[in-house]
Legacy VTK file of the C-alpha trace (Angstrom):
# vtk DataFile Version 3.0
C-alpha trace
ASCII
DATASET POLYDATA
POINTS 199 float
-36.598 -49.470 -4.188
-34.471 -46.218 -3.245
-33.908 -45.480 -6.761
-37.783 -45.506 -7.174
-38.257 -43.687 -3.985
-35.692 -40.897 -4.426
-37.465 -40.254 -7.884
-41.086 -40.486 -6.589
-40.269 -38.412 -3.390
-38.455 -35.950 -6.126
-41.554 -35.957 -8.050
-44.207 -35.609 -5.979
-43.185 -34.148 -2.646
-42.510 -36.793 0.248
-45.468 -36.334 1.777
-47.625 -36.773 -1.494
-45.950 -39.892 -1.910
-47.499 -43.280 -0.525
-45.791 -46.314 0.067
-48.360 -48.102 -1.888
-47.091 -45.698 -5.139
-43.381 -46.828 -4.373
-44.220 -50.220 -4.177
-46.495 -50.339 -7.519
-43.504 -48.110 -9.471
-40.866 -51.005 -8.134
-42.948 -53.769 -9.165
-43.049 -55.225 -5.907
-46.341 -55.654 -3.348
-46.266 -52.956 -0.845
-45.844 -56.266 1.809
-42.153 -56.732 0.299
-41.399 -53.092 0.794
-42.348 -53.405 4.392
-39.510 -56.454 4.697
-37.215 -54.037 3.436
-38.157 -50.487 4.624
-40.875 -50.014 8.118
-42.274 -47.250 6.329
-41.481 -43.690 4.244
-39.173 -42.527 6.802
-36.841 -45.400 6.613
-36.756 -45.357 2.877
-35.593 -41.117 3.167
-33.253 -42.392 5.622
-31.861 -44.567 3.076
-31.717 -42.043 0.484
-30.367 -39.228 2.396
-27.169 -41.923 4.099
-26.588 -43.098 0.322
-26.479 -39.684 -0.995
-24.342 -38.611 1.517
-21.862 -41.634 0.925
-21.872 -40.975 -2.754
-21.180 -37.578 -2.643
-18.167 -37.983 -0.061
-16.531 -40.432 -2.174
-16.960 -38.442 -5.116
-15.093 -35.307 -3.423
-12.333 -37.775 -1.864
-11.853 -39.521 -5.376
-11.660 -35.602 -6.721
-9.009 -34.357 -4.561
-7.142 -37.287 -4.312
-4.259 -36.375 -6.476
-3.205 -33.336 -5.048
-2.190 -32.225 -1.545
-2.788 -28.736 -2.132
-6.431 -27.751 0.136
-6.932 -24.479 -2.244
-6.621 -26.644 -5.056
-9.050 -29.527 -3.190
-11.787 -26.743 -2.861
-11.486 -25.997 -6.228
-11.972 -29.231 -7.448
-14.904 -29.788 -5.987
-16.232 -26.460 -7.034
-15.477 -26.920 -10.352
-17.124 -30.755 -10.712
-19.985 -29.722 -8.270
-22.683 -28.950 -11.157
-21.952 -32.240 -12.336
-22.179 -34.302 -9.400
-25.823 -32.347 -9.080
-27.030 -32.939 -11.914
-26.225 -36.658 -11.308
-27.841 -37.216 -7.932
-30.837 -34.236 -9.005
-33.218 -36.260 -7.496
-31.615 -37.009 -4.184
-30.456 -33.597 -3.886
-34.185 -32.215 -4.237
-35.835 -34.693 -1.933
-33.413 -33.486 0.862
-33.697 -30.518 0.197
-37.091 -30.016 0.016
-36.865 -32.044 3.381
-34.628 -29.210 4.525
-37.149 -26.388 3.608
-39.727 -27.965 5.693
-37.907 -28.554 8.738
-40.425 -27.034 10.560
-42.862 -29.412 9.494
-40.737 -32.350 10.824
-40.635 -30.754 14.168
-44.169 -30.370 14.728
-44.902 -33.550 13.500
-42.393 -34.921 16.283
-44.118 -32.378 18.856
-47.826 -33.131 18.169
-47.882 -36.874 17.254
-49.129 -38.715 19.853
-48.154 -41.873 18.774
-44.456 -42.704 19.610
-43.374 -44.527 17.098
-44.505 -42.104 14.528
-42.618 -39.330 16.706
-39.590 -41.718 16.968
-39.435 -42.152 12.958
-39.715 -38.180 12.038
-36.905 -37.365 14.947
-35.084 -39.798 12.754
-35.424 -38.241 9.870
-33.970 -34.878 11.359
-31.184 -36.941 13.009
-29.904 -38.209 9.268
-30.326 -34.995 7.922
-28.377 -32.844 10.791
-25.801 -36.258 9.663
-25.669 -35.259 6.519
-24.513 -32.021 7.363
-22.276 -32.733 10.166
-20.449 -35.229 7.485
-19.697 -32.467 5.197
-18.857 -29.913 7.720
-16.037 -32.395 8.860
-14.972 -32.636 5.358
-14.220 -29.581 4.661
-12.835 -28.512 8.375
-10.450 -31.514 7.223
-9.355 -29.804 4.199
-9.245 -26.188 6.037
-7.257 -27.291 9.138
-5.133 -29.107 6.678
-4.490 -25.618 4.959
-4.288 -24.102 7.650
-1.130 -26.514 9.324
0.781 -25.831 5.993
0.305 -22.159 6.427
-1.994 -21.600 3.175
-5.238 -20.350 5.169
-5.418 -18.407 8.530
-4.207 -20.603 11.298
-6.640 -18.220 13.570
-9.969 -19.273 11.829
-12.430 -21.482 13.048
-12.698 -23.874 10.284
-16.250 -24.395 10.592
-16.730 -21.004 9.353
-15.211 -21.148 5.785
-16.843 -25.118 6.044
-20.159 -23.326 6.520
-19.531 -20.980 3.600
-18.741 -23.233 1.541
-21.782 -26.023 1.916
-24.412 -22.750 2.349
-22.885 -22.051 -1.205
-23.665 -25.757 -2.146
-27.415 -25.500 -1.094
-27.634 -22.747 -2.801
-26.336 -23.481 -5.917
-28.203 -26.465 -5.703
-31.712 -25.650 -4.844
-31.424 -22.616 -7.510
-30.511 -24.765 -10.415
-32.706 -27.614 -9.714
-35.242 -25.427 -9.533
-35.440 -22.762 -11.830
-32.556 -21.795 -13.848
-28.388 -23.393 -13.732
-26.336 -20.930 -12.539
-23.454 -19.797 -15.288
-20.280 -22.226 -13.993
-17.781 -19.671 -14.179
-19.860 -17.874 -10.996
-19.085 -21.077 -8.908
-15.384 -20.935 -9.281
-15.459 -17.067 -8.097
-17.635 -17.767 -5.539
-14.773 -20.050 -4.444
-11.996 -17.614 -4.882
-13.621 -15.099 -3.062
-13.964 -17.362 -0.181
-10.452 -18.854 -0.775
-8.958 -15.148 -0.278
-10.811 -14.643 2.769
-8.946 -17.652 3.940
-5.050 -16.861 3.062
-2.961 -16.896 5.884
LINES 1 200
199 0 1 2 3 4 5 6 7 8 9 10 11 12 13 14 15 16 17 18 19 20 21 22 23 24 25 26 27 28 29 30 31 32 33 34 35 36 37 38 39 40 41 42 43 44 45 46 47 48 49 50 51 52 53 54 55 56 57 58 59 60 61 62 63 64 65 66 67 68 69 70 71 72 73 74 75 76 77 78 79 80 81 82 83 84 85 86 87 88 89 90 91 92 93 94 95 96 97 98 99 100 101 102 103 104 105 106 107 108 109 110 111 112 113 114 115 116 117 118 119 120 121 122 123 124 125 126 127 128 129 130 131 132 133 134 135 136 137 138 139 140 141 142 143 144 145 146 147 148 149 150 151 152 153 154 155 156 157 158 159 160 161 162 163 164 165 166 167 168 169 170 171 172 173 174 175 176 177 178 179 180 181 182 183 184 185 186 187 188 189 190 191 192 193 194 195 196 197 198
């Protein structure tokens, strides 16, 4: 049912999507998508955690064999189209979550109903997770440079962290969206970063 949910929400906006559609495109009644999932917010929740999980393993599997954080960053750079592409679908339901942030809060400021305002908050939480999971990555990789004397041991790693994943939203919502960005622009975005960062 995420599958189906990541591509309707994808598709169609998550607001524009019923549960009723989800549960029709799964083959299932919507009364066994309510065992599973209370409702649309649980089911983003789901795709935004698995996304998230996926896309951390994919970046620890990347950088795995070398020890070298420059090196790290530019593995995941260069593979970074690829893992888009792969997880399109995720990648534009959060991030047309992200664009509407705004949305989310009012919905959590006017709703009367406390559930309801309990299950949007939620759905900010797991983003703001999201993003707090990747910041620590790469703050891991930075500080990690930065204790072998390759970047500035001065720097607050969360800025070059927050270079780096504003560069990855970027990229992302771009190419999913209108037109893929050449690859070779990735990898000098990098090393442009990467130099700000020599110690």
């Amino acid at each position: 049912m995420i599958e189906v949910a990541t591509r309707l929400f994808a598709e169609r906006g998550y607001e524009s999507t019923t549960t009723k559609e989800i549960a029709r495109a799964a083959g299932v009644t919507e009364p066994i998508l309510y065992r599973h999932f209370a409702g649309k917010q649980e089911l983003f929740i789901a795709i935004v955690r698995e996304m998230s999980e996926q896309t951390l393993k994919h970046w620890r599997d990347l950088i795995a064999g070398t020890t070298d954080p420059a090196e790290q960053i530019r593995r995941i750079a260069a593979e970074f189209p690829a893992h888009i592409r792969k997880l399109a679908d995720a990648y534009r339901v959060i991030h047309g979550a992200l664009a509407t942030t705004g949305h989310w809060q009012n919905l959590i400021a006017n709703s009367k109903d406390a559930a309801e305002r309990s299950a949007n908050k939620e759905v900010l939480d797991v983003m703001r997770e999201h993003y707090a999971r990747i910041e620590r990555f790469f703050c891991g990789v930075v500080t990690q440079g930065q204790k072998a004397g390759v970047f500035h041991r001065k720097m607050d790693p969360r800025v070059p962290a927050w270079q780096l994943i504003n560069m990855g939203i970027g990229y992302a919502m771009v190419s999913l969206n209108l037109e893929e960005f050449e690859h070779r622009l990735i990898g000098q975005a990098v090393e442009f970063i990467l130099r700000g960062m020599k110690g």
